[in-house]
C-alpha positions as CSV (number, residue, x, y, z in Angstrom):
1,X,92.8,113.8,117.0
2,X,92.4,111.6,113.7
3,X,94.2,108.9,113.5
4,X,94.4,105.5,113.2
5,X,93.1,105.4,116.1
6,X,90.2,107.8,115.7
7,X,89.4,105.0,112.8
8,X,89.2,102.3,114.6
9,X,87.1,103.9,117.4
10,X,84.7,104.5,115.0
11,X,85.1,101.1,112.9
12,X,82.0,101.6,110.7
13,X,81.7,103.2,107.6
14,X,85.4,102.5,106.6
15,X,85.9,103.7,102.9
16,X,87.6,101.1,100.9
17,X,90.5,103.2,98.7
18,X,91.4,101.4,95.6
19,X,94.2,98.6,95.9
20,X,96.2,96.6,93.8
21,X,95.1,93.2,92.6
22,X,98.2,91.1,93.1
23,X,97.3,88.9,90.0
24,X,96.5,91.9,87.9
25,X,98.8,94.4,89.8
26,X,98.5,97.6,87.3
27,X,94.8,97.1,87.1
28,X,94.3,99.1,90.5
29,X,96.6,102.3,89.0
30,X,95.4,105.3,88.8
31,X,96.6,108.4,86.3
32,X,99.6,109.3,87.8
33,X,99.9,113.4,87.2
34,X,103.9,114.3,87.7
35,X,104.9,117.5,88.3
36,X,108.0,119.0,86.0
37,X,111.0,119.0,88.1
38,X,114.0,120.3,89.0
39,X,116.0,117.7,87.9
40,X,119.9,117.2,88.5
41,X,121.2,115.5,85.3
42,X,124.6,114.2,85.8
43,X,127.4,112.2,83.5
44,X,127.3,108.6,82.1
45,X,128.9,107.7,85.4
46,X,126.0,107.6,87.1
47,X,122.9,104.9,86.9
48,X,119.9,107.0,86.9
49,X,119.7,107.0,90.9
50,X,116.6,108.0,92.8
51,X,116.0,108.4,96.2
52,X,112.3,109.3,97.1
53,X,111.8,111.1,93.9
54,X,110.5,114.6,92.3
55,X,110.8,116.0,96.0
56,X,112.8,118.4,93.6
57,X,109.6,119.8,92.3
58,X,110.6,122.6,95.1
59,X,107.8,125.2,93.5
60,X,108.1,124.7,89.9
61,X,105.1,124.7,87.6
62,X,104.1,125.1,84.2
63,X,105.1,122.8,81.4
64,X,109.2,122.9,81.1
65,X,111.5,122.9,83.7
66,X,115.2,123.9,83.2
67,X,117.9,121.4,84.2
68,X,120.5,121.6,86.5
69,X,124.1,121.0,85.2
70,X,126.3,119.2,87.5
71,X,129.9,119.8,86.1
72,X,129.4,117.8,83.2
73,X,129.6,118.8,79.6
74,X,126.2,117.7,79.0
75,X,123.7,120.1,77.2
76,X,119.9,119.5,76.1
77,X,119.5,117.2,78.6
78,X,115.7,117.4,79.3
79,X,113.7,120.8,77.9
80,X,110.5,119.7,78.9
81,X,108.2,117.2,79.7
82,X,104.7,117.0,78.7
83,X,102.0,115.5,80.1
84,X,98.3,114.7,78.9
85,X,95.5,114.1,81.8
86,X,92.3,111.7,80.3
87,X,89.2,113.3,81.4
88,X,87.6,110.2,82.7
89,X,88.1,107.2,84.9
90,X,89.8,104.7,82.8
91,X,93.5,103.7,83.7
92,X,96.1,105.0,81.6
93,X,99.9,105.9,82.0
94,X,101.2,108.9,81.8
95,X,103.0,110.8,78.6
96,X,106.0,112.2,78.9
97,X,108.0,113.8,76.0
98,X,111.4,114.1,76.6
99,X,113.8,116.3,74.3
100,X,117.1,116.5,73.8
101,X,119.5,113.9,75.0
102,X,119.1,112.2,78.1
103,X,122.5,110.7,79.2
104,X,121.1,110.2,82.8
105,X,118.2,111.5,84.6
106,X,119.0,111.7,88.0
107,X,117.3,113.3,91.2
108,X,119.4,112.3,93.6
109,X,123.1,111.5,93.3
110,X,124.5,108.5,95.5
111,X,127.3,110.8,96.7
112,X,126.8,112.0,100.0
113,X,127.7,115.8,100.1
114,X,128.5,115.9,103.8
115,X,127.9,114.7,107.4
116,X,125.5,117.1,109.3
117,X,125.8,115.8,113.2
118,X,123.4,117.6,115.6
119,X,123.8,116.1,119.0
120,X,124.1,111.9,118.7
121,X,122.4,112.6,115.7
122,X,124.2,112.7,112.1
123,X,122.4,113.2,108.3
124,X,123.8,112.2,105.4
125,X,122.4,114.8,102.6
126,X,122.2,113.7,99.4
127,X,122.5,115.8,96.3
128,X,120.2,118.6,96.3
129,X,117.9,121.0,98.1
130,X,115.9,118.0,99.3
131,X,113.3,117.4,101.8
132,X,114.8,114.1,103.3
133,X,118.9,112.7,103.7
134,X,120.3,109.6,102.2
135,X,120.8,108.6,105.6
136,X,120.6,109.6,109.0
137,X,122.4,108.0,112.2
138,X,121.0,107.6,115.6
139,X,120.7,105.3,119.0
140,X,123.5,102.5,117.0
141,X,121.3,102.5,113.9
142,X,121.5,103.6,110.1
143,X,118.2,104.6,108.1
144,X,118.5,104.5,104.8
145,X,116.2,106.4,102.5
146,X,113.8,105.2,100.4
147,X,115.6,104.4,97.0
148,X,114.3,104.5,93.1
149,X,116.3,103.7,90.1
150,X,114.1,104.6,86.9
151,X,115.9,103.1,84.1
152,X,116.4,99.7,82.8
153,X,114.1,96.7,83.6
154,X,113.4,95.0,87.5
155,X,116.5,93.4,87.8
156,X,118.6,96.5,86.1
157,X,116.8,98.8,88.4
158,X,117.0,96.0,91.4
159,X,120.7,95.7,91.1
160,X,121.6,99.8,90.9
161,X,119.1,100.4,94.1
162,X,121.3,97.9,96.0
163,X,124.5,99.5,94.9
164,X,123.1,103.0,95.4
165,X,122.3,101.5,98.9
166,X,125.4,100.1,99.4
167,X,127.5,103.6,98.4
168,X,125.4,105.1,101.4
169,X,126.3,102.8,103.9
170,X,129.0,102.6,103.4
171,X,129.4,106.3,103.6
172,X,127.4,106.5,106.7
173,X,129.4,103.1,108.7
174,X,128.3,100.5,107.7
175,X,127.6,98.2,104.6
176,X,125.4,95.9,103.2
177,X,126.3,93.7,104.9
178,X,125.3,94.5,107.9
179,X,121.8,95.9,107.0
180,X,119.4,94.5,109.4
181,X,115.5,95.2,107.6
182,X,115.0,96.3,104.2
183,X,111.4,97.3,102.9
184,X,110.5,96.6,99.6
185,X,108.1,98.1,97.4
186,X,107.3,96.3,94.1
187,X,105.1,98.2,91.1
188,X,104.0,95.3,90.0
189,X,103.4,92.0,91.8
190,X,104.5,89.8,88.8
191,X,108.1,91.2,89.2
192,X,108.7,89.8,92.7
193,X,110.5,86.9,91.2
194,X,113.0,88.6,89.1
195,X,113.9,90.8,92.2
196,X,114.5,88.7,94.7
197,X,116.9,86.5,91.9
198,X,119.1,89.8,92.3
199,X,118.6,90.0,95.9
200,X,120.1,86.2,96.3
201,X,123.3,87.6,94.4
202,X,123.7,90.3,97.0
203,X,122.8,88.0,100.0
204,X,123.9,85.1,99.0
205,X,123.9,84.1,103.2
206,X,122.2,85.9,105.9
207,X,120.2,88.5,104.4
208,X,118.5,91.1,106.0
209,X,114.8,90.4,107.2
210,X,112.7,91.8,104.3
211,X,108.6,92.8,103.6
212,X,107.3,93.2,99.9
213,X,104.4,94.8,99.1
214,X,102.7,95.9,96.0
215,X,102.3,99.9,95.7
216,X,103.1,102.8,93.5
217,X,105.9,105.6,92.9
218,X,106.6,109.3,91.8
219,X,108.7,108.5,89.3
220,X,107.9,107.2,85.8
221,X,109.4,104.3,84.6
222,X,110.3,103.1,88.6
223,X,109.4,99.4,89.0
224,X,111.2,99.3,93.1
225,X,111.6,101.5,96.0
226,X,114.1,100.1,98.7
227,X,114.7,101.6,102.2
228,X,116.8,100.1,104.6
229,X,117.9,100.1,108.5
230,X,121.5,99.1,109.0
231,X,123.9,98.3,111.9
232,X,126.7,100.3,111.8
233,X,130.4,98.2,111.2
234,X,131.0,96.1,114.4
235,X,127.8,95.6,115.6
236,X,126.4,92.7,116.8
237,X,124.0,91.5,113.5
238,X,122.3,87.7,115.0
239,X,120.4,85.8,112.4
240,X,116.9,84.1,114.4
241,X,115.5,81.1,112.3
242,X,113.2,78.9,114.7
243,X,114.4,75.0,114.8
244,X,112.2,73.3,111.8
245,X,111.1,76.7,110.1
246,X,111.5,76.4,106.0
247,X,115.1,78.2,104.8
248,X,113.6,78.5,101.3
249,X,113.2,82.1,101.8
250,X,115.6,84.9,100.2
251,X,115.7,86.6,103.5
252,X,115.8,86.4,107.2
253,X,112.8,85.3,109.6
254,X,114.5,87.7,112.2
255,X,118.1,89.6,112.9
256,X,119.1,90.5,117.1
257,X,121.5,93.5,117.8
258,X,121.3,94.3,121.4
259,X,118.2,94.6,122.4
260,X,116.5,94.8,119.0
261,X,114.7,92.6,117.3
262,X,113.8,93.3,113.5
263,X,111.2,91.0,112.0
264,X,110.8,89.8,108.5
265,X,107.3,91.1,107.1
266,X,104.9,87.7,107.6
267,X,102.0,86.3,106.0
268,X,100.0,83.6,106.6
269,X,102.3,80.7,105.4
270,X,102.9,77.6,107.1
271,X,106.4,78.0,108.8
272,X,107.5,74.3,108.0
273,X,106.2,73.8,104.5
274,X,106.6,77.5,103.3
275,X,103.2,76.8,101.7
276,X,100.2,79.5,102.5
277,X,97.9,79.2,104.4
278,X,94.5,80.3,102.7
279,X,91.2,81.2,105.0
280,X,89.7,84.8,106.0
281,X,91.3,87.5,107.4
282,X,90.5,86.3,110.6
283,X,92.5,82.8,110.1
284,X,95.1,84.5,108.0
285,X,95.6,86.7,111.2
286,X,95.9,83.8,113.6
287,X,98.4,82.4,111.8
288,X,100.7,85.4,111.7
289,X,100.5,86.0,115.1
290,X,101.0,82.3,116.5
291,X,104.3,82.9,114.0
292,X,105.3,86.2,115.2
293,X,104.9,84.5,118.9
294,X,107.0,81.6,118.2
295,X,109.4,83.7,116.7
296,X,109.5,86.1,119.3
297,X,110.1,83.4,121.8
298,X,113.0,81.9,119.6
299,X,114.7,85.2,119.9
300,X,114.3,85.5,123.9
301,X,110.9,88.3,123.3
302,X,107.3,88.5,123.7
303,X,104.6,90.4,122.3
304,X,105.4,93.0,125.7
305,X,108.3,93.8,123.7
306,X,106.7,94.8,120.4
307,X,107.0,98.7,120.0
308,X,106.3,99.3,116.2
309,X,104.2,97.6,113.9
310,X,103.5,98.0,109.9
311,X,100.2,96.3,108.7
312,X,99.6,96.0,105.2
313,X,96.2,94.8,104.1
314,X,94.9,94.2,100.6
315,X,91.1,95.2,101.2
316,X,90.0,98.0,103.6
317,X,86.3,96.5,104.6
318,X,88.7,93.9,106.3
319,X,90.2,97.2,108.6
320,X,87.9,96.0,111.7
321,X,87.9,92.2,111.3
322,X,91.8,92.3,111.2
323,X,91.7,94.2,114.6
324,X,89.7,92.0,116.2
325,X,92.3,89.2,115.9
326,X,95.4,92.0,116.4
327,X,94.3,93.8,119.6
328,X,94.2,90.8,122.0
329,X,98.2,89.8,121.6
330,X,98.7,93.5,123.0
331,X,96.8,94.1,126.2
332,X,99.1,96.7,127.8
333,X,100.7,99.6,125.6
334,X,100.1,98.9,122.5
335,X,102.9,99.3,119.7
336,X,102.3,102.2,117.7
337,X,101.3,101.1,114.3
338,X,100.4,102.1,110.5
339,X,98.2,100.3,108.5
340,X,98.0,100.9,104.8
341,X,96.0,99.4,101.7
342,X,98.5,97.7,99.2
343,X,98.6,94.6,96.8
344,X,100.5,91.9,98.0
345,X,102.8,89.2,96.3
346,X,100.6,86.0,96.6
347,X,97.7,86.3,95.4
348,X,96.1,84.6,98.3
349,X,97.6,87.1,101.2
350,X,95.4,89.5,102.4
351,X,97.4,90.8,105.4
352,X,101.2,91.0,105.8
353,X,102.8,92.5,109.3
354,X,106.2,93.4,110.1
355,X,107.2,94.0,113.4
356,X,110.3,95.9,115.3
357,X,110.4,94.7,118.8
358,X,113.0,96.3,121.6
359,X,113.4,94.4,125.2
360,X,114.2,97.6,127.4
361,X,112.1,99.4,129.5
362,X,109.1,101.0,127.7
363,X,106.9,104.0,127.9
364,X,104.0,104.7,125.9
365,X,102.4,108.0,124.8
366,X,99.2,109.2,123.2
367,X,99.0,112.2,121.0
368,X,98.1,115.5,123.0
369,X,95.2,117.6,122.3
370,X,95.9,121.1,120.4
371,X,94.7,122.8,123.8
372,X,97.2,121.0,125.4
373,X,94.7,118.6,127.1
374,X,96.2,115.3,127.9
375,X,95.5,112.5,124.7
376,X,93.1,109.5,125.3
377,X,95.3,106.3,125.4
378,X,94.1,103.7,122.7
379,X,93.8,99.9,123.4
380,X,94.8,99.3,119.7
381,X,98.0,101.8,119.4
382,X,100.3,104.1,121.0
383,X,101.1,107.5,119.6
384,X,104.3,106.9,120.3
385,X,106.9,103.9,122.5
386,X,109.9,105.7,124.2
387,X,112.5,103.1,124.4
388,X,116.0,104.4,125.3
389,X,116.9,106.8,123.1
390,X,114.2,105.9,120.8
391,X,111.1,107.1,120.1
392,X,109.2,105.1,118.0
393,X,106.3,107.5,116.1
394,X,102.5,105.6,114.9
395,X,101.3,106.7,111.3
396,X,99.8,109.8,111.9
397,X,96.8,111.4,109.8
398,X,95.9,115.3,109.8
399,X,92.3,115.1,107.9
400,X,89.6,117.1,109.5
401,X,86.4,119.0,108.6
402,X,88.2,122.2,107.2
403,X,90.8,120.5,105.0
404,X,89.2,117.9,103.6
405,X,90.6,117.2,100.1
406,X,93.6,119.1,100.7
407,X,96.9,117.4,101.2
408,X,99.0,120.3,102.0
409,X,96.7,121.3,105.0
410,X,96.7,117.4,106.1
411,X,100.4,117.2,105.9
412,X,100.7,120.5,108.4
413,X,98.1,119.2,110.8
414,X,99.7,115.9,110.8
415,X,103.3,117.3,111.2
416,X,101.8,119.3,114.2
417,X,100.4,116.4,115.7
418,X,103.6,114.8,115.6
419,X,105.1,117.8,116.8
420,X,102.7,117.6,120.2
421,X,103.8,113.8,120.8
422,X,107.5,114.3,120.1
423,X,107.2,117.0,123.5
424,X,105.0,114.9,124.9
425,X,107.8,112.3,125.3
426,X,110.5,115.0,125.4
427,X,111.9,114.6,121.7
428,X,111.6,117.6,118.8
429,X,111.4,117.2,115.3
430,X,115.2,118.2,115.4
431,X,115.6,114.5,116.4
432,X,113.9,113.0,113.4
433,X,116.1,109.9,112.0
434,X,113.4,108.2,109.7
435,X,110.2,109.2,108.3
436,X,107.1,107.1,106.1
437,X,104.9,109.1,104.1
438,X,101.9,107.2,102.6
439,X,100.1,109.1,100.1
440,X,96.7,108.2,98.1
441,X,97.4,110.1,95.2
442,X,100.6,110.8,93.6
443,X,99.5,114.0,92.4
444,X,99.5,115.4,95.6
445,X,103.2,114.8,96.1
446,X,104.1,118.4,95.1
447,X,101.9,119.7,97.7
448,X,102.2,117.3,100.4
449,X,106.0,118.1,100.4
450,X,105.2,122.1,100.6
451,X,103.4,121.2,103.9
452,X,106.3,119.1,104.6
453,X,108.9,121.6,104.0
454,X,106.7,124.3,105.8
455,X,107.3,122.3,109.4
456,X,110.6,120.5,109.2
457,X,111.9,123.1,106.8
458,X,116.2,121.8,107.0
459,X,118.0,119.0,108.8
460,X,115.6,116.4,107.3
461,X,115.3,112.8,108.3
462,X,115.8,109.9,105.8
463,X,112.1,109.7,104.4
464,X,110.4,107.4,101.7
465,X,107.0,107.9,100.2
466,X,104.8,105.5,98.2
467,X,101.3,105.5,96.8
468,X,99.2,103.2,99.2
469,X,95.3,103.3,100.3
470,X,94.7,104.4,103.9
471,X,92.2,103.0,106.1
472,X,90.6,107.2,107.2
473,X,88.3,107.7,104.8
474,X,89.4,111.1,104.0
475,X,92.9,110.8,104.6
476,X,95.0,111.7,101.9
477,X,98.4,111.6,103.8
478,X,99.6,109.3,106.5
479,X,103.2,109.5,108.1
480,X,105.4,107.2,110.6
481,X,109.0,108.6,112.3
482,X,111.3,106.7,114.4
483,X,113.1,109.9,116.3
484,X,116.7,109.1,118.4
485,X,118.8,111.4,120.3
């Protein structure tokens, strides 16, 4: 099995992908090739809404793609888009011609277009033959899909994700109000500032816990991607700030409902001062963890309770030195984990974490072989933590010797390892409620989402997908799920 870890098994000759300088945020961007799509182009009502975008691609190639006419008296909207591909190394952006008139270019409406409800399961489609739903409902929890407005600058495009957002909860039972962890993913570091001014108008008082990283989307023009996890209307939704801990942040240290714990993403910052704390990886890894601990603690946890983790690191040679100082807070099943290559905010931060952490009985699983053979438990992660009616899914890769370089083979074998844990701990992909898909180059989206489609193929989870580096060397496609029945 190759995964995470497989990688850290091995924890030598770790290729270092290419990620974003923080300071100098597009300097790390690659050509971005986008694949003409079939796009649904709706009336002025609308604010260029996209949730995990161009998954409308659905099979179309060549150089124009017709449009799709929702209702509207709205002609010419987009006859083709054009793009040109440098033939060498140098960073450049990509060019996209766009005829006609463009009243709104949207890939995903807000409007949900029904409730699909399979067991204590329920999707919320969103406009579209898509691979992924708005939303999708399970164990007392909403998961929002990853969200992309492409018009208009950070705080235009800030403001209609949270709305967009917003529409969907509420929806799906809830509001945003009662959203409990929000990921955020920033195109460029610089714009952190003018986001989080919009996110203090929306949360003007306990706001949800929040990580921001710097990474890279499908869609031209996007500058955010937003997914969410909500508690539906009533819930219990407890804010957990430590006695003495700085309130100068935007967002929550942690939020309680039941059981759960959802933690903000942390860095190595001083939790009095707010100010960072600068060092190696190793010191900048000691002091997110005596944090999370304290933290924990404040909230009635420990590290025992821990059952899903996302690590974000800003240099990939640093993979094995930021183990060393992870593994030891986790001696007995591990949380499963992902652990990505992205920029982050400060320019000083070289590692963020964000944890999810649930107090009842646990049970840990490790992937299957394909022969059916039993997995080999890893000290570092779990495949997978069953808690409840939850089963909490590690980033999975699918690269091997016979589909090296090819995304759409990676994304079947990774799909059919998650298949093998998913029975392993009695759950099918039927039971999906939230998926992560980290790619290293956005022109494998198309094909990535044919392997997708190929294994899931209807009743999709919420899902969002963002450029990142990953720590396998030839892994081009990594994916998380959180299943519930």
């Amino acid at each position: 099995m190759v995964d995470e870890a497989g990688v850290i098994a091995a924890d030598v000759g770790i290729a270092t992908p290419v990620a974003v300088d923080p300071e100098h945020p597009d300097a790390a961007l690659r050509q971005v090739a986008i694949f003409p799509a079939l796009a649904l182009l709706v009336g002025d009502q609308l604010t260029g809404i996209v949730d995990d975008a161009l998954v409308l691609v659905d099979g179309l190639h060549g150089e124009d793609a017709k449009a799709v006419q929702f209702g509207a008296p709205t002609s010419n909207f987009w006859k083709g888009c054009r793009f040109e591909h440098p033939h060498d190394d140098t960073l450049s952006r990509e060019r996209c011609t766009v005829r006609g008139y463009l009243t709104t270019f949207v890939l995903v409406s807000v409007v949900s277009l029904g409730v699909t409800v399979q067991g204590q399961r329920q999707l919320f489609p969103g406009a579209g033959n898509l691979p992924f739903s708005a939303a999708a409902k399970g164990d007392g929890l909403i998961y929002v899909a990853g969200t992309i407005a492409a018009q208009g600058d950070i705080k235009t495009q800030t403001k209609a994700v949270l709305d967009s957002i917003g529409q969907t909860l509420t929806k799906s039972g809830s509001s945003l109000s009662m959203v409990a962890s929000a990921n955020v993913y920033l195109k460029n570091a610089a714009d952190a500032a003018a986001m989080t001014e919009v996110w203090r108008q929306t949360w003007p008082k306990a706001a949800p816990v929040r990580t921001t990283v710097i990474s890279d989307f499908v869609v031209p023009g996007a500058l955010i991607e937003i997914s969410a996890v909500a508690i539906p209307t009533g819930g219990e939704r407890g804010i957990v700030s430590p006695a003495g801990w700085s309130t100068a942040n935007p967002y929550s240290y942690a939020i309680k409902s039941g059981d759960r714990l959802f933690m903000a993403g942390l860095v190595s910052r001083g939790v009095k001062d707010n100010a960072p704390v600068e060092g190696d990886m190793t010191t900048q890894m000691n002091t997110i963890m005596a944090n999370a601990g304290e933290l924990l603690k404040a909230a009635g946890f420990g590290f025992e309770h821990v059952v899903a983790n996302r690590v974000y690191i800003t240099d990939g040679t640093k993979f094995g030195e930021m183990n060393k100082a992870y593994v030891p807070h986790f001696p007995k099943d591990p949380p499963t984990r992902a652990t990505v290559i992205v920029g982050l905010p400060g320019p000083s931060y070289q590692v963020e974490i964000t944890m999810v952490a649930n107090k009842g009985p646990k049970q840990a699983f490790a992937t299957p072989n394909a022969d059916g053979t039993p997995g080999r438990p890893s000290a570092t992660l779990s495949s997978a933590i069953k808690v409840g009616n939850t089963l909490y899914v590690a980033g999975l890769l699918g690269n091997n010797a016979d589909n090296k370089g090819n995304i759409e083979a990676q994304t079947r074998e990774t799909l059919a390892r998650v298949g093998r844990t998913l029975t392993a701990a009695g759950f099918s992909f039927s039971d999906l409620v939230d998926g992560m898909v980290y790619i290293t180059d956005i022109a494998g989206f198309d094909a990535m989402n044919v392997g997708y489609r190929a294994v899931l193929a209807k009743d999709f989870p919420a899902r969002a997908t963002v450029k990142t580096g990953l720590v396998g060397p030839d892994g081009l496609v990594e994916i998380m799920f959180i299943a519930a029945k």
